[in-house]
C-alpha positions in Angstrom: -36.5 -73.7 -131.1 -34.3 -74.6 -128.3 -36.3 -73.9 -125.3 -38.5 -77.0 -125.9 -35.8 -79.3 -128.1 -38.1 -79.8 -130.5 -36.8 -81.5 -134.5 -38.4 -78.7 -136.3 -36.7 -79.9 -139.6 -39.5 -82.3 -139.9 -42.1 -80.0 -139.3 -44.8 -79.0 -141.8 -45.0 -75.4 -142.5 -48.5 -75.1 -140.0 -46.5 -76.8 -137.6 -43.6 -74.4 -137.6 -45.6 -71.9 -137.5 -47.3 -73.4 -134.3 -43.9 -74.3 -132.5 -42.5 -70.7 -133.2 -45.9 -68.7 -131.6 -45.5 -71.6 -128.8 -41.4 -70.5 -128.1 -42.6 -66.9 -128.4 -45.3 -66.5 -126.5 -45.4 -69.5 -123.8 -46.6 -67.8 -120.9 -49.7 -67.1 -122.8 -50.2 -70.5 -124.6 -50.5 -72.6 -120.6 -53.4 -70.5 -120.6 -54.9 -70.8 -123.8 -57.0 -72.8 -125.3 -56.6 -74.9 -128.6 -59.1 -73.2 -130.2 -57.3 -69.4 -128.7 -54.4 -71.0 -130.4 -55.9 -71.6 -133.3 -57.5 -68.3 -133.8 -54.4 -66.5 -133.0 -52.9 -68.2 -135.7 -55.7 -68.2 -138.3 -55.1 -72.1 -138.1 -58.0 -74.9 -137.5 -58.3 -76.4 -134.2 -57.6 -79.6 -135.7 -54.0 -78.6 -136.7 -53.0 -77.2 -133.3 -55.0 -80.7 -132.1 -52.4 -82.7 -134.6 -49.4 -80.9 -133.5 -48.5 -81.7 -130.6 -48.1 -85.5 -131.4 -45.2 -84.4 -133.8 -43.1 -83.2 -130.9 -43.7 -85.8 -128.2 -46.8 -84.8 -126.1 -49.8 -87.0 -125.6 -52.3 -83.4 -126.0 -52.1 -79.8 -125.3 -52.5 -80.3 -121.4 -49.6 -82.6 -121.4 -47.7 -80.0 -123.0 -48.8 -77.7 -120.4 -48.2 -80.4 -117.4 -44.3 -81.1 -118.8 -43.6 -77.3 -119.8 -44.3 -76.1 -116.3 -41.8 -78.6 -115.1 -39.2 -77.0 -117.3 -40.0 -73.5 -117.2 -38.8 -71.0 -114.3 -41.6 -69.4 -112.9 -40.3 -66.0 -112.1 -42.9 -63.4 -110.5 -42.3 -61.6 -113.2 -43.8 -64.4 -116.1 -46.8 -64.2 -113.3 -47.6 -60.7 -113.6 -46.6 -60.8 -117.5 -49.3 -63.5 -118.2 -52.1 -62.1 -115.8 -51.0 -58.6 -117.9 -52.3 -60.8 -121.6 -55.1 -61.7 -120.1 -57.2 -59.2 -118.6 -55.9 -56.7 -121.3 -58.9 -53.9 -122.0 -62.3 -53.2 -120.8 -62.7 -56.7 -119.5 -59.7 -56.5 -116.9 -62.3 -56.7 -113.5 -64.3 -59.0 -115.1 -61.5 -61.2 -115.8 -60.0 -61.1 -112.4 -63.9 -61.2 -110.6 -64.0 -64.5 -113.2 -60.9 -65.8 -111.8 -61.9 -65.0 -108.2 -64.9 -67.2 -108.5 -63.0 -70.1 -110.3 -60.7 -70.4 -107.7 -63.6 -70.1 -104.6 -65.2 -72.6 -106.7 -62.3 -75.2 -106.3 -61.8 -74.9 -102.7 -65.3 -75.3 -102.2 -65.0 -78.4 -104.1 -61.9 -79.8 -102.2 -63.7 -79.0 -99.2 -62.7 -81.4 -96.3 -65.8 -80.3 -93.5 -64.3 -83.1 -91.0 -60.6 -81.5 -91.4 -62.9 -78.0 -90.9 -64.5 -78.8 -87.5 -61.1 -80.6 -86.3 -59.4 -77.7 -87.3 -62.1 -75.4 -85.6 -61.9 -78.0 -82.9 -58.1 -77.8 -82.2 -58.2 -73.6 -82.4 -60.4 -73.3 -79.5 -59.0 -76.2 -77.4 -55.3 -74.3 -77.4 -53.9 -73.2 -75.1 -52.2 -70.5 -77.5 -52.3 -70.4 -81.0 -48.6 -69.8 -82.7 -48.8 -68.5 -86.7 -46.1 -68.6 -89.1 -46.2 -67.1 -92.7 -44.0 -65.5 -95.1 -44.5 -63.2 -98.1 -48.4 -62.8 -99.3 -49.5 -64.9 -96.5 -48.4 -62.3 -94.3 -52.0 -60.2 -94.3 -53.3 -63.4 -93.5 -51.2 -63.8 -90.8 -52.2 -60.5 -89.5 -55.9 -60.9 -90.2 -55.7 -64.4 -88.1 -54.4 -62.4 -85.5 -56.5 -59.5 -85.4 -59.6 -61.1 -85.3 -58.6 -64.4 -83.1 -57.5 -62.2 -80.7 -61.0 -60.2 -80.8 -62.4 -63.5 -79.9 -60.4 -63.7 -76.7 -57.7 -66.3 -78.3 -53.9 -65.9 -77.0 -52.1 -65.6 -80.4 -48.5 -65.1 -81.3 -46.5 -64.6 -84.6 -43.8 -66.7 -84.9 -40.3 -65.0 -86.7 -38.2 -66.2 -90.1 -34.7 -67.4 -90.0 -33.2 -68.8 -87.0 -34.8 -66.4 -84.8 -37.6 -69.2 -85.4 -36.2 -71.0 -82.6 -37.2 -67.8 -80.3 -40.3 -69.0 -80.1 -40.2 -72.5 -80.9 -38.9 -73.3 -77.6 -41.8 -72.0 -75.7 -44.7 -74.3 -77.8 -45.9 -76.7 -75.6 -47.8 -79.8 -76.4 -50.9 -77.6 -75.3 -50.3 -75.4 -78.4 -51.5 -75.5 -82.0 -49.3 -73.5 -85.0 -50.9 -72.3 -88.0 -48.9 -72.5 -90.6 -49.2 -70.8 -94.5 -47.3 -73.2 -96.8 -48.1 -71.9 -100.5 -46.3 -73.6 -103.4 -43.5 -75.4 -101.7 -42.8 -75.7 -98.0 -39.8 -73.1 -96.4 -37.3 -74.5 -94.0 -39.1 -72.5 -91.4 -42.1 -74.4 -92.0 -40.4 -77.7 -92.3 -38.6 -77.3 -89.1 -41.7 -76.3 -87.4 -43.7 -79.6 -88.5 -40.3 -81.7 -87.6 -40.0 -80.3 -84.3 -44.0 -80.7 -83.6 -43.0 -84.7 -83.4 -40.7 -84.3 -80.6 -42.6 -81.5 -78.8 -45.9 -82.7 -79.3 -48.0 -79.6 -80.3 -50.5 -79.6 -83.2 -49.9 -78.2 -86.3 -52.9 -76.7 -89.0 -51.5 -76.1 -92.4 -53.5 -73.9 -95.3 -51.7 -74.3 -98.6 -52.9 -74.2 -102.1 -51.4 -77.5 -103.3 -53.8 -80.3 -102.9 -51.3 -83.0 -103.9 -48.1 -82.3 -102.2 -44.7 -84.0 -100.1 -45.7 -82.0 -97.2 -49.3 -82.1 -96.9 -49.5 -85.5 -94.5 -47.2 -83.9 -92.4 -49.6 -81.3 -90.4 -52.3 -82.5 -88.2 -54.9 -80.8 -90.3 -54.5 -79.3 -94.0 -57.1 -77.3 -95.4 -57.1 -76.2 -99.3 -57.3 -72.7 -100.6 -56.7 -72.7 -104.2 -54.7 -69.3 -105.6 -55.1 -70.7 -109.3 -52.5 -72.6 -111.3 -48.4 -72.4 -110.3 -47.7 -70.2 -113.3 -50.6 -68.2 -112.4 -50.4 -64.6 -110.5 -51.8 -66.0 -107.3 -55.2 -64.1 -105.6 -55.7 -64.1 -102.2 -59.0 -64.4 -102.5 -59.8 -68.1 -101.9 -57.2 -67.8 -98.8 -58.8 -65.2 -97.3 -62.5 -66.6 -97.8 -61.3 -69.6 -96.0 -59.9 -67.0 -93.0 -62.9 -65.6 -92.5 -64.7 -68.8 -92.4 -62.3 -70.0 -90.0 -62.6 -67.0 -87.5 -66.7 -66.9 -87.7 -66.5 -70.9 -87.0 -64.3 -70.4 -84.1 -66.7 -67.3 -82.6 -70.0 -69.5 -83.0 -68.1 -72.6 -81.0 -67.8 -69.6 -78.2 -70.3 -67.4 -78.9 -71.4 -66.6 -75.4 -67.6 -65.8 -74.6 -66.8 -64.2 -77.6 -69.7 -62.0 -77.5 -68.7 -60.7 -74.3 -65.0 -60.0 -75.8 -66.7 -57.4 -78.1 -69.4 -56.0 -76.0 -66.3 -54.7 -73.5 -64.5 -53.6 -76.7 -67.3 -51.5 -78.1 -67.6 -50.3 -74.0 -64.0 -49.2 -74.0 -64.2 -47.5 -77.1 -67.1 -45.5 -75.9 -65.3 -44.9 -72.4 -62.4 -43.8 -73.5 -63.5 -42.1 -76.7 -62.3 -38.4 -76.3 -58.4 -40.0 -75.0 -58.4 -42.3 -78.1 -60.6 -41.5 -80.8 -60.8 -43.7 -83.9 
């Protein structure tokens, strides 16, 4: 039992039994219950309750809150403990479940004052500048797609020091969007540092609601993709998008409107040259 340094000489036979189903299978204990653990064991609940006293944790979610800390969360561990648990006829019911749980906490964490600023400081820009790496690419993309439907000025920003590319034409009449998931990237730290000296705006989305980086943006809004040792959905981000793009084409409905009536007149126009 080395992963967790735990005295299991003075361990009662129940409790050995506990630790070594806890070293074997820890993805799948942070998200079990007491009673799952229990069952899986064909232990009472009050002997998992009892255990984890006799290796130095308060209660089961301090166990979970201090092994997080020490495990490496590997995408691999994601997709092996989202593998246990939606195992059989259940699996879309388990991820629809999960969906919903994690609408239901942004919802709850739901700042409408950072919203309308947010909304506020999208369609006051004088261009909108988006960085994001990994998932939050396809958000990235939908931002784009539909923003500039709406008659917004958008532009991607690049990774790595090709960054500064486009840094160096935001103006204090710009606002970035920025996708900071987990932990922040050096690209996105260097964009919030230099918004200080250049003076444009910055809007994070990021799924930590508690966070080192979180004061730093002008606005932060929450999306929750479920807990860190979780495979993260998209779902929550992507509601929040959507929201985000049908807020900004109601502040400018008349204009927007008029952005995709002459789409759909194009379309028509040039129909037989481009078809769809």
């Amino acid at each position: 039992m080395t992963a967790f340094n735990w005295d299991t000489g003075n361990l009662s036979p129940n409790q050995y039994k506990i630790a070594d189903y806890i070293q074997k299978n820890t993805q799948l204990v942070l998200l079990s219950t007491e009673q799952e653990i229990a069952d899986a064991l064909g232990l009472s609940i009050a002997s998992v309750s009892r255990f984890w006293r006799s290796v130095g944790y308060t209660n089961l979610k301090d166990f979970k809150a201090k092994a997080r800390e020490q495990l490496e969360i590997t995408p691999a561990a994601k997709m092996k403990s989202i593998m246990h648990k939606v195992q059989g006829d259940r699996q879309q019911h388990e991820l629809l479940d999960m969906a919903v749980s994690n609408l239901e906490e942004t919802m709850a964490h739901f700042d409408s004052g950072q919203f309308d600023q947010a909304v506020h400081a999208l369609t006051g820009a004088e261009r909108v500048f988006i960085y994001g790496q990994g998932p939050s690419q396809g958000l990235v993309e939908l931002l784009d797609y539909r923003m500039t439907r709406l008659g917004l000025e958008m532009k991607r920003m690049r990774n790595g020091s090709e960054l500064f590319e486009d840094l160096i034409h935001v103006t204090e009449r710009d606002l970035v969007v920025l996708f900071c998931f987990i932990r922040m990237l050096p690209e996105s730290k260097v964009i919030l540092e230099q918004a200080k000296q250049a003076g444009y705006r910055t809007l994070l989305i990021t799924d930590r609601l508690v966070s080192d980086f979180t004061d730093l943006a002008d606005y932060t809004l929450f999306a929750s993709r479920g807990e860190m040792w979780e495979f993260h959905s998209m779902v929550a981000p992507t509601f929040l998008i959507e929201n985000l793009i049908i807020a900004v084409g109601m502040r400018n409905q008349e204009a927007s409107l008029r952005k995709l009536e002459e789409l759909s007149r194009l379309r028509k126009q040039y129909a037989a040259d481009l078809p769809r």
